[in-house]
Every structure is written in C-alpha cells, then in structure tokens.
C-alpha positions in Angstrom: 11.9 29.6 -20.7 9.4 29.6 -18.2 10.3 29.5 -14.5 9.0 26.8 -12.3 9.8 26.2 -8.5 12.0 23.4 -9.6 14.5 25.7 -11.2 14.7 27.9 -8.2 15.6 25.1 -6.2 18.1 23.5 -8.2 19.7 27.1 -8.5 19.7 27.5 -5.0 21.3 24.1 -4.1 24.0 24.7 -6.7 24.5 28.3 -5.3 25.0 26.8 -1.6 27.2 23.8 -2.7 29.4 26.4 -4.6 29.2 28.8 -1.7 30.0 26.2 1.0 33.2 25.0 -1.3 36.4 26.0 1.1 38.3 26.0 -2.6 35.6 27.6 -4.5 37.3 30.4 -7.1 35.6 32.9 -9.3 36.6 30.8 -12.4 33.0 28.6 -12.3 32.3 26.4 -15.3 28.9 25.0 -15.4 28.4 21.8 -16.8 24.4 20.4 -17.0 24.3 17.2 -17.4 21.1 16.0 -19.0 19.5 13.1 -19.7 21.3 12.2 -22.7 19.9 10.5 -25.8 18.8 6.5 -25.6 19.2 7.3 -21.8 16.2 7.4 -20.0 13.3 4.9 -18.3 12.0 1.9 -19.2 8.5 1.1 -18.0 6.1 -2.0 -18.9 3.1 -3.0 -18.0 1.6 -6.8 -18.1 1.1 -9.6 -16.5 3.0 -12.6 -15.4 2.5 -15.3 -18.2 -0.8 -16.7 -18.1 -2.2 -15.3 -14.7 -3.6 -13.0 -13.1 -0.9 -11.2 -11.5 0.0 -8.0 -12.4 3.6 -7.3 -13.5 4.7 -3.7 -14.7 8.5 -4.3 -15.6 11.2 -0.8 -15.0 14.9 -0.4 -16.1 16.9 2.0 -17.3 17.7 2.8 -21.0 21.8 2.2 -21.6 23.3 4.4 -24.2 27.3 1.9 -23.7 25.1 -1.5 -24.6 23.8 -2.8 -27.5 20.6 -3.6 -25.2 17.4 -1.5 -24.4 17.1 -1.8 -20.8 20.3 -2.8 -18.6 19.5 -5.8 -17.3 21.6 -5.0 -14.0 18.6 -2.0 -13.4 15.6 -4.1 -14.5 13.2 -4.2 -11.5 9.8 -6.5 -11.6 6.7 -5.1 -9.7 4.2 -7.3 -8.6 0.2 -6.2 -8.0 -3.2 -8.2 -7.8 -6.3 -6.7 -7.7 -9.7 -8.0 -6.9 -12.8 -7.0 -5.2 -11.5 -5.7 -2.4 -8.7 -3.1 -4.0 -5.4 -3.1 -5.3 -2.7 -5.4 -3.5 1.3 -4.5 -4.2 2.8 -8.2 -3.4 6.1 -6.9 -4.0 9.2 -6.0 -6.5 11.8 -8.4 -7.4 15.5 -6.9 -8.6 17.9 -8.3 -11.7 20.7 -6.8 -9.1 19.7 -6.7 -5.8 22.8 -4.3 -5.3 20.7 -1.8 -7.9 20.6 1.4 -6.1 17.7 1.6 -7.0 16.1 -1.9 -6.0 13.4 -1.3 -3.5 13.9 -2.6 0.0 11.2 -4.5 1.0 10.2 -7.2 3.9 7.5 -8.7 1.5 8.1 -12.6 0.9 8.0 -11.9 -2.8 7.4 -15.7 -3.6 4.9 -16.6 -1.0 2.1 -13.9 -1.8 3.1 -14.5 -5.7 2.4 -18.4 -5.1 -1.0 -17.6 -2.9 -2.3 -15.3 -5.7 -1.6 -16.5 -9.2 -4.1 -18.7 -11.4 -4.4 -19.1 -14.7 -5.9 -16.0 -16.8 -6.9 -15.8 -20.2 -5.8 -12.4 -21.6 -8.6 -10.7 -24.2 -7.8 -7.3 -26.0 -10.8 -4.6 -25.4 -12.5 -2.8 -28.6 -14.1 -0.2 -28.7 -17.7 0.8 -30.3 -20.6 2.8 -30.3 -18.6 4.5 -26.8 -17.9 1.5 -25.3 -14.9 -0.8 -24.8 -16.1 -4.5 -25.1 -14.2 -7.6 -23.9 -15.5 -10.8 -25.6 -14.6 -14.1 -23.4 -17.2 -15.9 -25.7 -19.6 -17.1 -23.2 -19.2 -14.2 -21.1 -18.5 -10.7 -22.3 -18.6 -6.8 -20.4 -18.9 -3.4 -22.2 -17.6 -0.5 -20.1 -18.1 3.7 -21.0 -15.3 5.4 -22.6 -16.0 8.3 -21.1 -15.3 6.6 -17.3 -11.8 5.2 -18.5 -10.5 7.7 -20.6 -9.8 10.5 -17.4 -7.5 7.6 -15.8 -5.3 6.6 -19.4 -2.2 8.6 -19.7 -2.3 9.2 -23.1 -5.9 9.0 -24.8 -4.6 6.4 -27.7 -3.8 4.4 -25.1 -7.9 3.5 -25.3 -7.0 0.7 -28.3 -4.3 -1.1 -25.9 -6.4 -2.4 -23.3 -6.1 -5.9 -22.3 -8.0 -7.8 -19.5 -9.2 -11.0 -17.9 -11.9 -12.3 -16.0 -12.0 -12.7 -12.2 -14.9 -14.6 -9.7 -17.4 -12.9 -12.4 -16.0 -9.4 -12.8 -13.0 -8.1 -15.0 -10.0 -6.6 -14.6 -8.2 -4.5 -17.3 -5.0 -2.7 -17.8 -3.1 -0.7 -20.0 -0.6 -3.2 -22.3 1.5 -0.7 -23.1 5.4 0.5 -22.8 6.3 4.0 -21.7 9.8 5.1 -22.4 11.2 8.4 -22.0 14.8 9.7 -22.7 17.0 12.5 -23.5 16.8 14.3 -26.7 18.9 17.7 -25.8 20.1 19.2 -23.3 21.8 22.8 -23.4 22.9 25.5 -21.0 20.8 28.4 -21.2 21.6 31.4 -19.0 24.8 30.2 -16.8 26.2 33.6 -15.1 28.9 33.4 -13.2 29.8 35.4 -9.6 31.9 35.4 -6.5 31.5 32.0 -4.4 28.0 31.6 -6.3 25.9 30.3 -9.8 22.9 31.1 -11.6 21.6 28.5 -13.9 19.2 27.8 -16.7 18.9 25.0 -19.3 17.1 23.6 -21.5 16.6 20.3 -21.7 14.1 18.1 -24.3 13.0 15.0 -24.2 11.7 12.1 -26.4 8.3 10.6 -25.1 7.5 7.1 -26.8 4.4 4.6 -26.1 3.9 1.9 -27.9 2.9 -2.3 -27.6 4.7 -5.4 -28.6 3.4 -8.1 -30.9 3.4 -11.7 -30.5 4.6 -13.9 -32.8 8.0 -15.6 -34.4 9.4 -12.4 -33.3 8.5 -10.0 -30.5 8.3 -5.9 -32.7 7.6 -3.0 -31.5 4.3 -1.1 -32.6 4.7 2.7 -31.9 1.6 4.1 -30.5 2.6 7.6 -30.2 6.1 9.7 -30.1 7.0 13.2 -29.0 9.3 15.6 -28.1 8.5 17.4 -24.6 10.4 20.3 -22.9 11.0 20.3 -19.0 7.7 21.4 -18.5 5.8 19.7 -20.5 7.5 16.7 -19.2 6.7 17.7 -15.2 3.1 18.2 -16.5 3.0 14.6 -17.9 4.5 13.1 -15.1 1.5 14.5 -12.5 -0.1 11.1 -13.8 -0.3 7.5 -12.6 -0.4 4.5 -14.4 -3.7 3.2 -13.7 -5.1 -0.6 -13.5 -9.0 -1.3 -13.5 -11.7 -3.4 -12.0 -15.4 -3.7 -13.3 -18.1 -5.3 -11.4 -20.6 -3.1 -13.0 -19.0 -0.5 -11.2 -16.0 0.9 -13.0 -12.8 0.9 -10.0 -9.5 2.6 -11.4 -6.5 2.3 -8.9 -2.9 3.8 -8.9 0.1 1.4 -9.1 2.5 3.8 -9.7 3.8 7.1 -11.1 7.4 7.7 -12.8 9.5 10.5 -10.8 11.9 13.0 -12.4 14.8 13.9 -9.4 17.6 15.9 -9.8 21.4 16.2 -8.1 24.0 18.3 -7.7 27.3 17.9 -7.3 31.1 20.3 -7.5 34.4 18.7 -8.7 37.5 21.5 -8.1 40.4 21.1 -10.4 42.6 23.8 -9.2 41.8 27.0 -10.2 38.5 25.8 -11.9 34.8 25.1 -10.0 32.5 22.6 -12.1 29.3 22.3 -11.2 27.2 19.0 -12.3 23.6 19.2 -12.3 21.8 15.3 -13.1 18.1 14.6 -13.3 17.5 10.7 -13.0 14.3 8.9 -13.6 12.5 6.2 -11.9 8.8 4.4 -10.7 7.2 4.8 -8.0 4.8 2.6 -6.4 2.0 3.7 -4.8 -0.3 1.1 -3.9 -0.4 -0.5 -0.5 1.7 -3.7 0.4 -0.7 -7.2 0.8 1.0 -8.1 3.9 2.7 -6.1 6.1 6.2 -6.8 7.9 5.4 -8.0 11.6 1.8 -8.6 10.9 0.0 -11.2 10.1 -2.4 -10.4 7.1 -4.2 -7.2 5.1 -7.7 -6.6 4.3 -8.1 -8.2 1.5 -9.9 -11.1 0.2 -7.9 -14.5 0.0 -9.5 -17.9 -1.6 -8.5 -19.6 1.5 -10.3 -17.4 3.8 -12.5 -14.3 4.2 -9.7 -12.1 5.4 -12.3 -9.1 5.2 -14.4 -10.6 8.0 -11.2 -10.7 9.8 -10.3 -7.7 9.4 -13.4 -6.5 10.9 -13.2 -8.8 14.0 -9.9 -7.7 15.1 -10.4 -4.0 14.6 -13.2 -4.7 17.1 -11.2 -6.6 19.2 -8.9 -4.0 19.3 -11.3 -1.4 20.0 -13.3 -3.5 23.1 -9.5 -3.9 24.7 -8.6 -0.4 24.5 -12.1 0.6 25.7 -11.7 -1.8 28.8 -8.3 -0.5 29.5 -9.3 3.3 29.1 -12.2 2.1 32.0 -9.9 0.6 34.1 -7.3 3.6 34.4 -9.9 5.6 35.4 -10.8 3.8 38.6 
C-alpha cells in the first residue's frame, strides 16, 4: 500500500496517545475502525421546490435503521447565486444538537424569504459539444469543454438542471453523491514497548446517481465504484460546483466533502486497544450573504443596488481613515 502523509500522521498520533498512556503495557491490540458498510455520507444537490434557491441536502448513512440518511444528522445548506457571485444564506439542522450542525449567526429565514422566487427547472442536453437549455421562448447553449473541468465525475454532463435568472442562467449538478464503507482491514499492525505502528486498508463504495419524479421517487444509478484510501483522498481534492452563464460561463464552489480521522485508547487491564475512526462530512466554502454585526454584503438585492453600496462605503471608509492618518500627523 502506498504511503501518504496521512498515514504518517495517524501513526504518529496513535504512537503518542499509546506512549502518553500512564497504564500503557506491551500487550497492544490494534483495532481500526473503518467506515463500515451502508455507513458513510449522504450529499444532495437541488433546489428548494420551485425557486431559485439553492439547497444541497448532507446526512449520514445509518447501518441500525431501516432509513438512508438519519434524520437526526440531516443538515440543509442554503446558496443563491446571481450576477454578482455565489451567496451561502445559511444551513438549517434536523437536530440542532447534531455535532455536526454548523454554528451560524445567519437569520436562516430572513435571507431565505428576501431571495426565493419562483423558478422553472429545465434539464440541459447535450449536442454537437454543447449543453442546451430550452425555456421555449428563450433558450442558452453552453461549451462542454468549459463545464466538464468543474463536474466531479464526467457522466455527471447528462444531470444538469437549471433555471433562468434577470436574462441569464444558472445550472447545477442534480445529482446525489454517497460514499461508504466497503472493507476495512488491518494491514501491518506491529506491536512495541509504550508504542504502535499501523497500516490498513480500507475500501470504499462511491455511488452517484439522480432521482425520478413520479408516483414514486427511484433511484437511477449514474455510476458506482469501489475506491481505495487513495483513490478516495484524490477524489475528494474536488468541489461541488454550481454555475452561472451570462455569456460568460462563471463556475463557483459551494462545498467539498472532508475525510477526518481520530484516535482514541481504551485500557482493560493488562490489554491497550487502540481505535483509529475516519468520519465524513461537507464543507462549505462559499462566503456568508450577511455577515454577523454588519449590515449587508456585496451583492445584488431586488430591493436595492447593494453593489453601489458597497462601493460608497469602502470609500467612505477609506476618506475617514485618510483624514485621520492627516490629523495624527500634525
């Protein structure tokens, strides 16, 4: 197995945890605990129902319930974009005593209120190397070869859904990413005095694929496979993308899915066990509409030009601090 910097550090943390333990004995048994099978993440992307409102939907995968996603992790991730960029109006919990719920000083409902109208959703096809969305009186065609470097998977190109906006179009991937455990085994686990070396191997199964409407909601598979720890790392490097086309092709990051790992020792008398458990979850990464303890964000609201404002303050800003720098100097 090849050796990544990852390894090396969760070798060294178990060595120092086992090191550190006052009751620590040569009798060490290692115990990696994978991701194990139907555990994993959940991650969907949408919209809210009939707007334009962004929603890419995150949970994890229960292996004790007869359900997909535990509703007790589900988290609900809110983003509008328009001409002016890429606006994360914030997440809402299932739980808000998830562990993993974001903390945020967004008002959730306000900015989702201020946003939302009504969109009409219209799946992109692709010809001749373009992807063409059809609104019947109105219609776009964008390259291929622009969107395909932001997709994570390539056969996510037949998946693309999008609506109109003041004249231009947004588009996203309508897709479902979930990843979980397929295996997990210990590879080289040696051993020593007051210290652990470890190696595993752990696989895991990579599924895309879209729902379709109807009497009943089914899943269509786009595209399933089985990945080892590195080729899982590698797949993670990417975002989840969302795009904007006013003749000019935009893409901008929501959010990326993280792969963490913890360590932990449990001593039962003479015997040192040492728990190693990798945990997935999102990431967003696009930047907040509104800001706690200020008043607005560049960006372009129907109710005023917030852009112009943006520009007048910084100005502001600058002509006080300009006057004040003049006036320590006398």
């Amino acid at each position: 197995m090849s050796k990544i910097p990852l390894f090396r550090l969760i070798a060294l943390s178990i060595s120092l945890l086992v090191f550190a333990s006052p009751t620590a004995s040569s009798d060490i048994e290692v115990i990696t605990q994978g991701v194990l099978p139907t555990e994993g993440i959940h991650i969907s992307i949408g919209t809210l129902p009939n707007s334009n409102i962004i929603l890419i939907s995150t949970g994890e995968i229960d292996a004790h319930n007869d359900v997909l996603v535990h509703p007790d992790t589900e988290i609900y991730w809110y983003y509008y974009l328009n001409s002016s960029g890429l606006h994360f109006l914030g997440a809402e919990c299932y739980n808000p005593m998830y562990v993993m719920c974001p903390r945020l000083s967004l008002n959730v409902s306000d900015n989702l209120a201020r946003f939302k109208s009504k969109g009409r959703l219209v799946s992109g096809l692709h010809e001749n190397g373009f992807l063409g969305f059809d609104f019947g009186n109105e219609s776009y065609k964008v390259s291929l070869s622009e969107i395909l470097p932001y997709l994570w998977d390539e056969g996510w190109i037949d998946y693309l859904s999008g609506y109109r906006l003041n004249g231009s179009l947004v588009f996203f991937p309508a897709v479902t990413i979930e990843i979980t455990g397929a295996d997990v085994k210990c590879v080289d686990c040696i051993p020593g005095e007051g210290a652990v070396s470890v190696r595993f191997k752990q696989l895991y199964n990579v599924t895309y694929y879209t729902r379709n409407s109807g009497t009943t909601w089914k899943r269509s598979t786009i595209k399933s496979e089985v990945l080892d720890q590195a080729g899982l790392l590698s797949l993670l490097e990417r975002q989840i993308y969302v795009f904007f086309y006013n003749g000019t092709l935009h893409a901008f990051e929501t959010g990326k899915v993280q792969l963490e790992y913890s360590t932990a020792t449990v001593n039962d008398g003479n015997l040192t066990r040492v728990l190693v458990a990798p945990r997935f979850h999102y990431s967003n990464l696009a930047a907040p509409v509104v800001f706690y303890g200020n008043t607005f964000s560049c960006g372009d609201l129907k109710t005023m030009d917030q852009s112009d404002l943006c520009w007048f303050w910084s100005l502001v800003v600058i002509f006080v601090l300009v006057v004040w720098l003049a006036w320590k100097r006398k």
